[in-house]
Each structure stands twice: as structure tokens, then as C-alpha cells.
C-alpha atoms as an extended CHARMM CRD file, in Angstrom:
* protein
*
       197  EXT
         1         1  UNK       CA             57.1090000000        0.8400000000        2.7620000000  PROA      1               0.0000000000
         2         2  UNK       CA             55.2900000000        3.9030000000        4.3860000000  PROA      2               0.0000000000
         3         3  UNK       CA             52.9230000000        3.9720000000        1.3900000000  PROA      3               0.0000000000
         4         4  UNK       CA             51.8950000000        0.3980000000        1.3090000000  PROA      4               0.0000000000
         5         5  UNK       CA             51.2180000000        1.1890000000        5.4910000000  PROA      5               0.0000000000
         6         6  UNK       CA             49.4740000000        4.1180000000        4.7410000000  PROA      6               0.0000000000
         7         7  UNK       CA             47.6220000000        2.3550000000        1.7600000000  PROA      7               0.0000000000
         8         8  UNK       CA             46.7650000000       -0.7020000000        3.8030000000  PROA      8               0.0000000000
         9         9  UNK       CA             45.1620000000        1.8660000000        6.3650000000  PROA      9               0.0000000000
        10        10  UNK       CA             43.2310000000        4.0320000000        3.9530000000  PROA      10              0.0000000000
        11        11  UNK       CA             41.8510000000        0.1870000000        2.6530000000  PROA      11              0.0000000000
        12        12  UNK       CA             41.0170000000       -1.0730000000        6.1400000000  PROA      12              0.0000000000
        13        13  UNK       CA             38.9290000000        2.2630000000        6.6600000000  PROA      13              0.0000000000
        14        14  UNK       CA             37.0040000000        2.2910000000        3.6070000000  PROA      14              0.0000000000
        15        15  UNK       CA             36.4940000000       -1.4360000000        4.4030000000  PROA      15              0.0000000000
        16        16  UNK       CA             35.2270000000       -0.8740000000        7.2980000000  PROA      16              0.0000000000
        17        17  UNK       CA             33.0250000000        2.1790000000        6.8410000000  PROA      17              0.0000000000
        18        18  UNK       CA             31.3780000000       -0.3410000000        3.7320000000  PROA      18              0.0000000000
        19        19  UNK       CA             31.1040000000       -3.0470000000        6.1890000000  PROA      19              0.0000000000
        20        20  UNK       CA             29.1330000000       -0.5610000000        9.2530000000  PROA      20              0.0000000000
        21        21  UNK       CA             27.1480000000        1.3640000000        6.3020000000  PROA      21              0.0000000000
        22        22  UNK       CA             25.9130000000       -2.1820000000        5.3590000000  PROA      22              0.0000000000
        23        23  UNK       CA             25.1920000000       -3.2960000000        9.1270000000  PROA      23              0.0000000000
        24        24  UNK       CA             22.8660000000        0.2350000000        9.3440000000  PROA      24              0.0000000000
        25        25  UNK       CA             21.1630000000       -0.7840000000        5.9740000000  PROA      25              0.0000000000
        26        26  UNK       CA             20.3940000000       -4.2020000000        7.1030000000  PROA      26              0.0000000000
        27        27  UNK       CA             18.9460000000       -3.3060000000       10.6390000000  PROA      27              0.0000000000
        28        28  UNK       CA             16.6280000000       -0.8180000000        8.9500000000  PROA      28              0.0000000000
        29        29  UNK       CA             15.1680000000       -2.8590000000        6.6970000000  PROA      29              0.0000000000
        30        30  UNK       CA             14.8100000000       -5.7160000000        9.3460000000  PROA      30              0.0000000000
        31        31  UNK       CA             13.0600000000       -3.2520000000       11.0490000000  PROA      31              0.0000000000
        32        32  UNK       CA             10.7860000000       -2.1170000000        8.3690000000  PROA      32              0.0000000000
        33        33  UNK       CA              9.9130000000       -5.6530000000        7.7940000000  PROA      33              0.0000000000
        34        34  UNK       CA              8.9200000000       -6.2730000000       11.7000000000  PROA      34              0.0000000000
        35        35  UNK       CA              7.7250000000       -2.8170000000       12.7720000000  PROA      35              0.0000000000
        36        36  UNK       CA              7.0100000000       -1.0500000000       10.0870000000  PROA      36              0.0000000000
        37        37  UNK       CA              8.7300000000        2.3610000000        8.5350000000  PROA      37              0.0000000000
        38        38  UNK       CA              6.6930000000        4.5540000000       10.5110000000  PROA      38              0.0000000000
        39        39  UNK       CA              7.9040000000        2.4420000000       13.8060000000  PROA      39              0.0000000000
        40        40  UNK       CA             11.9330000000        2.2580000000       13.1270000000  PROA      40              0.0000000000
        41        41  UNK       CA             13.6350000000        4.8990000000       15.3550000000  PROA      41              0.0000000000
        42        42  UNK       CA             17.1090000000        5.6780000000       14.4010000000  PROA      42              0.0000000000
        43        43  UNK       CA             18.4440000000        4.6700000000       18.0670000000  PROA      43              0.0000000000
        44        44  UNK       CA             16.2070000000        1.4690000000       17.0910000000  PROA      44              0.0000000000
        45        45  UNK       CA             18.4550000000        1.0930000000       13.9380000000  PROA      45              0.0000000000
        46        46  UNK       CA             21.6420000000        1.8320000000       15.4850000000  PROA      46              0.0000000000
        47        47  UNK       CA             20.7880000000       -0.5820000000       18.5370000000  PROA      47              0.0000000000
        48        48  UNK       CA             20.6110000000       -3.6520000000       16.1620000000  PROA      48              0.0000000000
        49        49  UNK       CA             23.2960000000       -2.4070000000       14.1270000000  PROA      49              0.0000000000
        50        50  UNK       CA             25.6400000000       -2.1910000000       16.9560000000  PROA      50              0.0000000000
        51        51  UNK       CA             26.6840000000        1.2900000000       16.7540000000  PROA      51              0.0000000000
        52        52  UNK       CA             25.9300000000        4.8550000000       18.0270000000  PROA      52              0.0000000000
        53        53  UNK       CA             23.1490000000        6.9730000000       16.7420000000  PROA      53              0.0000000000
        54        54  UNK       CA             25.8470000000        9.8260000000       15.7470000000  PROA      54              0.0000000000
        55        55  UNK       CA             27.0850000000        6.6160000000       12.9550000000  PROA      55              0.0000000000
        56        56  UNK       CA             24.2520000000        6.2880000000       11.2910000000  PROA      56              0.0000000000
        57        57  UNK       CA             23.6740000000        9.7780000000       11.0800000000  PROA      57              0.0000000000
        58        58  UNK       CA             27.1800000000       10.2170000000        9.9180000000  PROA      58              0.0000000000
        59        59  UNK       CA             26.4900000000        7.6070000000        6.9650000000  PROA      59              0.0000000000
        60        60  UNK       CA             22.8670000000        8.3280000000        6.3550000000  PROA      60              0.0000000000
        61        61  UNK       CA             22.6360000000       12.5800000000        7.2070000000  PROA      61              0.0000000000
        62        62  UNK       CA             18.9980000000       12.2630000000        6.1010000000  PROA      62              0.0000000000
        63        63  UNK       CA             16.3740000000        9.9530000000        6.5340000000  PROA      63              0.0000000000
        64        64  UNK       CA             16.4080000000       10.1370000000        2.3280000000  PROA      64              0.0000000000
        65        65  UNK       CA             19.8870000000        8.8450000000        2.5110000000  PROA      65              0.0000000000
        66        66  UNK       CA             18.6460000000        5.8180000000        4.9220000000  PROA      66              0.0000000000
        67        67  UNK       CA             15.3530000000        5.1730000000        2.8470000000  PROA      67              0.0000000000
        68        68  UNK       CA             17.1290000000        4.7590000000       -0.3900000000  PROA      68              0.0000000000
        69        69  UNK       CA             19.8430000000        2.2770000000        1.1250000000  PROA      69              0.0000000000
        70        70  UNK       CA             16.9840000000        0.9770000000        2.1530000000  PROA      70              0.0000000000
        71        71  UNK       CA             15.5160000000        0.5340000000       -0.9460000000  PROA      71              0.0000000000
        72        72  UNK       CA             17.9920000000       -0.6610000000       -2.7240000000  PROA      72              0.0000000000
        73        73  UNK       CA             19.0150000000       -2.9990000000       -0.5840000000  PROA      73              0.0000000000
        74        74  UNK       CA             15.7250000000       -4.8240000000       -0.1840000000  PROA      74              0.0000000000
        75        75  UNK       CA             15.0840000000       -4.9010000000       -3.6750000000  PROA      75              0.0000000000
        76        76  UNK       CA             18.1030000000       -6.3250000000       -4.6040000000  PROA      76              0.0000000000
        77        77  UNK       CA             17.8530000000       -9.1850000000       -2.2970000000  PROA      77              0.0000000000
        78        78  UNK       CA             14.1230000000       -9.4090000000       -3.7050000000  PROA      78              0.0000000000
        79        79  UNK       CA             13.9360000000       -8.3260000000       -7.1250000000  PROA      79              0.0000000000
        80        80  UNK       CA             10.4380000000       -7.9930000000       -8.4580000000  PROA      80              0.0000000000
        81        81  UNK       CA              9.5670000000      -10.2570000000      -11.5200000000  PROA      81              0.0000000000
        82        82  UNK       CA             10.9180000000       -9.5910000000      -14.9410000000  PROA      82              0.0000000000
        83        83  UNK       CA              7.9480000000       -8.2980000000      -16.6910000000  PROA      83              0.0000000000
        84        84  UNK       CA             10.0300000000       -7.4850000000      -20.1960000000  PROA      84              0.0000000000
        85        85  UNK       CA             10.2340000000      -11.1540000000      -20.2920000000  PROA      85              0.0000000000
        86        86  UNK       CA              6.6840000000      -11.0200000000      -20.1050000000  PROA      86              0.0000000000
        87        87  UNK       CA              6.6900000000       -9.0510000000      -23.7180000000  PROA      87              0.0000000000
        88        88  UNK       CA              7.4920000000      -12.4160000000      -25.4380000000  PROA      88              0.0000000000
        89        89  UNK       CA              4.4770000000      -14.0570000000      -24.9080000000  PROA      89              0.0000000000
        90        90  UNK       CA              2.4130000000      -13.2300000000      -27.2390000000  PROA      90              0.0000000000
        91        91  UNK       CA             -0.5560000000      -14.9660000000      -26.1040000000  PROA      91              0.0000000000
        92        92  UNK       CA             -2.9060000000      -12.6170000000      -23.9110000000  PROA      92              0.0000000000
        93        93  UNK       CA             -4.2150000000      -14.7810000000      -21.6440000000  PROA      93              0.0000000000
        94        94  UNK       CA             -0.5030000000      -16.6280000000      -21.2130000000  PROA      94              0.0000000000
        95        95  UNK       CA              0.8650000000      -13.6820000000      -20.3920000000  PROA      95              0.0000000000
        96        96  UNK       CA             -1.3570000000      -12.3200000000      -17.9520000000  PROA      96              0.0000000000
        97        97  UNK       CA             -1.1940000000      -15.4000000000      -16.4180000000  PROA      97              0.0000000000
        98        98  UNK       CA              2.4660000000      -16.3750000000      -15.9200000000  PROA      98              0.0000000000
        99        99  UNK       CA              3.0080000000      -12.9390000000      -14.5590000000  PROA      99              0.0000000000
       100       100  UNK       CA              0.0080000000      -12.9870000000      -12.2280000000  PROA      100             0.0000000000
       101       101  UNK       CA              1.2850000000      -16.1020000000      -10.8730000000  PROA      101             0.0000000000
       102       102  UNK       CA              4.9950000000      -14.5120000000      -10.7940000000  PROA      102             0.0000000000
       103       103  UNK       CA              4.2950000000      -11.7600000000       -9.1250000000  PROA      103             0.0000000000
       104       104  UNK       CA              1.7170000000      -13.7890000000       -6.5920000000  PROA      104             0.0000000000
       105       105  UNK       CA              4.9160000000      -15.7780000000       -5.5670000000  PROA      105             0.0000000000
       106       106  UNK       CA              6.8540000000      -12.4200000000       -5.0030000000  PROA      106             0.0000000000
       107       107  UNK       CA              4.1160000000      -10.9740000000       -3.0020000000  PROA      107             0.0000000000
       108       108  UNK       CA              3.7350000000      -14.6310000000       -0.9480000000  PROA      108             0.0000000000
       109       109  UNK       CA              7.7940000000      -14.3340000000       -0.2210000000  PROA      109             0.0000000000
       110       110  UNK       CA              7.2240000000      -10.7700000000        0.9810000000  PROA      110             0.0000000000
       111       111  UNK       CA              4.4560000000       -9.9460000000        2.4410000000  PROA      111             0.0000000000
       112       112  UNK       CA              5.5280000000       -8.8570000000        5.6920000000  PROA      112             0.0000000000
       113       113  UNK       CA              7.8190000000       -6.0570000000        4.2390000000  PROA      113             0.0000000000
       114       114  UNK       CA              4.9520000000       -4.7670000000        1.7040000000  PROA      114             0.0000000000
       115       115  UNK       CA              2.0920000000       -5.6330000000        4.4910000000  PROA      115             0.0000000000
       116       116  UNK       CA              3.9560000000       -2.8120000000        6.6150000000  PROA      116             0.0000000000
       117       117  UNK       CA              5.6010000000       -0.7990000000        4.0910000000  PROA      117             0.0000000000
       118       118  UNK       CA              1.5070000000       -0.0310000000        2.4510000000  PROA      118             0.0000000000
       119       119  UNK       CA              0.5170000000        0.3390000000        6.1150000000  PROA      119             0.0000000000
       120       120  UNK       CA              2.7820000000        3.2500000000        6.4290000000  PROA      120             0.0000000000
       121       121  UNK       CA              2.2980000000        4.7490000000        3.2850000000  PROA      121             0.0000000000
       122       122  UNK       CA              1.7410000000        8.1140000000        4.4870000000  PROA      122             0.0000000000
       123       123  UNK       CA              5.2110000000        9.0520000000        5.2680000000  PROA      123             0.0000000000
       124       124  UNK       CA              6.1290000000       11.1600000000        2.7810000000  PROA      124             0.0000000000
       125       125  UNK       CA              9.7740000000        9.6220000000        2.4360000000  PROA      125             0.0000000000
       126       126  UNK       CA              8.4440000000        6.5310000000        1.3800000000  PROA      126             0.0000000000
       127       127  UNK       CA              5.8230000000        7.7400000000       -1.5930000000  PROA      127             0.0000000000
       128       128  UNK       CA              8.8710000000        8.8680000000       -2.7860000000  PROA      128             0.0000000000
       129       129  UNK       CA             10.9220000000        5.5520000000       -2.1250000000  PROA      129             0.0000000000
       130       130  UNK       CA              8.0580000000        3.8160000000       -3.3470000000  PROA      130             0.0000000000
       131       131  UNK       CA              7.8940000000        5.8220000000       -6.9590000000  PROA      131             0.0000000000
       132       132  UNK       CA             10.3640000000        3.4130000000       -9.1100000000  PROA      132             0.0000000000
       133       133  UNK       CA              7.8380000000        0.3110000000       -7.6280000000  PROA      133             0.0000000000
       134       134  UNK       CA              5.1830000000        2.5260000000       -9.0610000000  PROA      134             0.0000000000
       135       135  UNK       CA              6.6640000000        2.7280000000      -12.1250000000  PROA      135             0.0000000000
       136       136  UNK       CA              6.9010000000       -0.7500000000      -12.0460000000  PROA      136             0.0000000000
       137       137  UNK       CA              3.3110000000       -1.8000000000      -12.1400000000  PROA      137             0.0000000000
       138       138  UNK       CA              2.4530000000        0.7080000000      -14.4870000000  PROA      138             0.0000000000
       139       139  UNK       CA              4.6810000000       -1.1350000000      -17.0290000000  PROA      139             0.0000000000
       140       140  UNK       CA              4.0490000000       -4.1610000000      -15.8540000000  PROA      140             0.0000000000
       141       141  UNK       CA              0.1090000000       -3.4700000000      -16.8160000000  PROA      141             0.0000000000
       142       142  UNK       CA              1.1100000000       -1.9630000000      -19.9960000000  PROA      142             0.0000000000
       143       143  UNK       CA              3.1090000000       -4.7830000000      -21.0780000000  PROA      143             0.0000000000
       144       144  UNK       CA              0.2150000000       -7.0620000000      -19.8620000000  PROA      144             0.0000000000
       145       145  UNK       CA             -2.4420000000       -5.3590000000      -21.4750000000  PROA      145             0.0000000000
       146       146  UNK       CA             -1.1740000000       -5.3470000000      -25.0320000000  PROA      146             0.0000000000
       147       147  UNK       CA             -3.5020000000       -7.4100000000      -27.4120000000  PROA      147             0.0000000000
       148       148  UNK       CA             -6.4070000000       -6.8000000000      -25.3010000000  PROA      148             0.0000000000
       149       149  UNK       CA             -9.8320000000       -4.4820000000      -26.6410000000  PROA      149             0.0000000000
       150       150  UNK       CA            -11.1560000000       -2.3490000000      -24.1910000000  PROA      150             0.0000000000
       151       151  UNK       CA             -7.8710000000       -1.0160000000      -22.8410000000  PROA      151             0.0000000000
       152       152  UNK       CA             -9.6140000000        1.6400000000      -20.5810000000  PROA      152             0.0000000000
       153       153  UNK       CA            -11.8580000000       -1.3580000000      -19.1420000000  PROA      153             0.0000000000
       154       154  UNK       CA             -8.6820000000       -3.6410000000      -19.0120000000  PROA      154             0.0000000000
       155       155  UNK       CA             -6.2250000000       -0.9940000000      -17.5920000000  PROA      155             0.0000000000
       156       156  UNK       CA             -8.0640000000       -0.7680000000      -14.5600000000  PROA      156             0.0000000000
       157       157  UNK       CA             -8.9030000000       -4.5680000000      -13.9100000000  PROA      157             0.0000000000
       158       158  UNK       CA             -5.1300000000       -5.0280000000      -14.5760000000  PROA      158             0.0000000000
       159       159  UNK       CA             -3.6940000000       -1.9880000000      -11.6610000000  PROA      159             0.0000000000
       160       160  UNK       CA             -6.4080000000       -4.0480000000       -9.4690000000  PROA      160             0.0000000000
       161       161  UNK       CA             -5.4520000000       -7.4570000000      -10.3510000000  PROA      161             0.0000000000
       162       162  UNK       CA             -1.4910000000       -6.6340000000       -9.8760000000  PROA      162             0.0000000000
       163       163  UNK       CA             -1.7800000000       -5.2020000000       -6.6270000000  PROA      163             0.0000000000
       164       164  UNK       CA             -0.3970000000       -6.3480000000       -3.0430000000  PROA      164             0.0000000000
       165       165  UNK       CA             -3.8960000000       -5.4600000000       -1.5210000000  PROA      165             0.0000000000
       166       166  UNK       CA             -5.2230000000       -7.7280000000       -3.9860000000  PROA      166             0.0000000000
       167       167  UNK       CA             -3.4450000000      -10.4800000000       -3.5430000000  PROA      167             0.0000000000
       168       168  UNK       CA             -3.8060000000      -10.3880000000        0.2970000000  PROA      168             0.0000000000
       169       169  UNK       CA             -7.4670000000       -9.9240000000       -0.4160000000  PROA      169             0.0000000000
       170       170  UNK       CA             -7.7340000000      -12.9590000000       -2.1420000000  PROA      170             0.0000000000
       171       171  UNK       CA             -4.9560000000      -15.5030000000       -0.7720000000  PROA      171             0.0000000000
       172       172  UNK       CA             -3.6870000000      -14.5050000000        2.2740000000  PROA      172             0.0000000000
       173       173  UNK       CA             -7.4380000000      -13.1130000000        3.2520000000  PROA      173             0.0000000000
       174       174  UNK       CA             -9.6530000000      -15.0090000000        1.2670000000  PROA      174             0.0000000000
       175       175  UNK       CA             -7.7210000000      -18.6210000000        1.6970000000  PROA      175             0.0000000000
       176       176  UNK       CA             -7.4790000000      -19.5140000000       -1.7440000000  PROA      176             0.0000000000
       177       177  UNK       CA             -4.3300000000      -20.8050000000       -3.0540000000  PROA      177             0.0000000000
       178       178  UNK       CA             -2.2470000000      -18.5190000000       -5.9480000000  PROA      178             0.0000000000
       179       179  UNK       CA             -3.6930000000      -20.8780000000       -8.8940000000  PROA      179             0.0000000000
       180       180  UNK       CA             -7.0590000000      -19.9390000000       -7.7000000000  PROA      180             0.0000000000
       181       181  UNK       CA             -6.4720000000      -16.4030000000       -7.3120000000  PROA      181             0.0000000000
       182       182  UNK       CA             -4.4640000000      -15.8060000000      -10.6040000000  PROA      182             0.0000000000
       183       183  UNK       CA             -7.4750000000      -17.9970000000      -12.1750000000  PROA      183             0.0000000000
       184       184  UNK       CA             -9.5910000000      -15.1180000000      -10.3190000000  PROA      184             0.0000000000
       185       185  UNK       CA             -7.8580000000      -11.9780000000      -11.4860000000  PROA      185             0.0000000000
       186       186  UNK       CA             -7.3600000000      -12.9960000000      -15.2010000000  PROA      186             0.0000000000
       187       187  UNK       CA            -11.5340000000      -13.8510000000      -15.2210000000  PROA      187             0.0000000000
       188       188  UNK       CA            -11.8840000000      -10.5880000000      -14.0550000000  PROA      188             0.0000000000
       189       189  UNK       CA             -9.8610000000       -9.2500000000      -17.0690000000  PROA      189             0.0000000000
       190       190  UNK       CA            -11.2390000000      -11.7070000000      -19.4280000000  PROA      190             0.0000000000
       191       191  UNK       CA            -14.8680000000       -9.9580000000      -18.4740000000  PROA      191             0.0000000000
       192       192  UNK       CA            -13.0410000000       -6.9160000000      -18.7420000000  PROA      192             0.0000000000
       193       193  UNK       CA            -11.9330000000       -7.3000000000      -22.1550000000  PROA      193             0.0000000000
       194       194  UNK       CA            -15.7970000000       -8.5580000000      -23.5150000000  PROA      194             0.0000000000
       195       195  UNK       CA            -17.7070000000       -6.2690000000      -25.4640000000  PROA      195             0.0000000000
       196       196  UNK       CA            -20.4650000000       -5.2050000000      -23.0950000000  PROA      196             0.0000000000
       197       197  UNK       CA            -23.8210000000       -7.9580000000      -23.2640000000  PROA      197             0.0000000000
């Protein structure tokens, strides 16, 4: 009986350490989102989180630790597209656009995170939070540029073309709608891909 007390307890803890480790993850990245990275304070964090700034700390001992949670968190609960199902389409032109127009929609659903997140982009924690997203893009545009000529031409029209800034360039900034802008971006590939006239 004194071990299934003592188990219950040792549950009940770890239950509860998940459940506060998760409250400090979620209040950081609502505060990314609103104020930026450079702007969230750990007393900030532990305010909306409902604990003491010695918790966090105790769960997150570096601001690393916190970024990473961070991280992963977010992009779970907004995974970027799938661009190896972007592989099966053989057709250039198809491909590049059903993942411009993918990852147009991703960037539409958060753009106040990235908005803030490039704004800060400075802090040295986050270049290295941001590497995996990095990687990202740079298989994204190799997947995307497959079948295409002038790959040094198209490479670079593609990392422009896939990019946040662009997209708020062109839609958020500009005022066209996604159809428009992924019509945009792959003419600007198209051009790139064209022996030069």
C-alpha cells in the first residue's frame, strides 16, 4: 500500500512539473508572437505562466533550453508544408506552384510569429533556433528546382520566391491575393529558367 502512495506521488509530481513546463512554453511563445523574442522578459514569461521566475529558470536553466521548447512547440502546432510530397509532382511548373501556394497559406496563418521572429533576428539564440527552418527552405528549393535549366539562375529566384519577406512584400504589402502572388513568383522563375534573349 505504501508503494502505490508513494507511486501515486512520484506520478502527481512528474504530472505536474509536465503540466507547469508546458504553461512556461506556451507563455513564451505567446509572447514571441505579440512582442517579439527580443521583447519577452523571463518575469514577462513567468507572469503569464503563473509562476515565479526561479520556475522557469528551474525548467529552462538557459535561455537555449526555453528557445528550443519554444521551437518545438510552435512548430508542432504549425508544421510547415510537406515539401517531400512536393517530389511527386513531376511537373515543374505544378510543383512550384502547389507549394508556393502551400507555403503562402502557412505564412498567411502565421505571420505575426515570423513578422516578429525575422524582426529579431539578431539574437544570436534564435539564428540558431532558426537553423532546422533554414534547412527547410533549402530543401524545399532543391526539391522545387529539379527539372528546371539554369539552376544557378533558378536557385536564387526560388530562396526569393519562398521567403516570408516575400510574401509580405507581395500580399500582405502589396495587396494582392496568394493566387496572384504565387502567379507572380513562379513568372519570376519561369523567366528565370529561359535561356537568356
Amino acid at each position: 500500500m505504501a508503494n502505490e502512495k508513494r507511486t501515486y506521488r512520484l506520478k502527481k509530481r512528474a504530472d505536474d512539473m509536465a503540466e507547469t513546463r508546458r504553461r512556461i512554453t506556451e507563455a513564451a511563445v505567446e509572447l514571441h508572437g505579440s512582442v517579439g523574442p527580443a521583447h519577452t522578459t523571463i518575469s514577462a514569461v513567468a507572469e503569464r505562466a503563473g509562476v515565479q521566475r526561479h520556475t522557469v529558470y528551474r525548467h529552462f536553466p538557459t535561455e537555449e533550453d526555453l528557445f528550443a521548447a519554444c521551437s518545438s512547440h510552435y512548430a508542432e502546432a504549425n508544421p510547415l508544408p510537406d515539401a517531400t510530397a512536393w517530389r511527386g509532382i513531376e511537373d515543374p511548373g505544378e510543383r512550384l506552384a502547389t507549394a508556393l501556394g502551400e507555403l503562402f497559406a502557412y505564412f498567411e496563418r502565421t505571420e505575426e510569429m515570423w513578422t516578429r521572429v525575422y524582426r529579431d533576428l539578431d539574437m544570436p539564440v534564435l539564428q540558431t533556433t532558426m537553423q532546422p527552418m533554414d534547412a527547410y527552405f533549402e530543401d524545399a528549393v532543391a526539391v522545387l528546382a529539379r527539372g528546371r535549366r539554369r539552376r544557378r539562375a533558378v536557385t536564387a529566384a526560388l530562396r526569393h520566391g519562398t521567403r516570408f519577406d516575400t510574401w509580405r512584400s507581395l500580399v500582405h504589402e502589396g495587396g494582392l491575393s496568394r493566387a496572384q502572388g504565387v502567379e507572380l513568383v513562379s513568372a519570376l522563375v519561369t523567366a528565370a529558367d529561359s535561356p537568356a534573349g
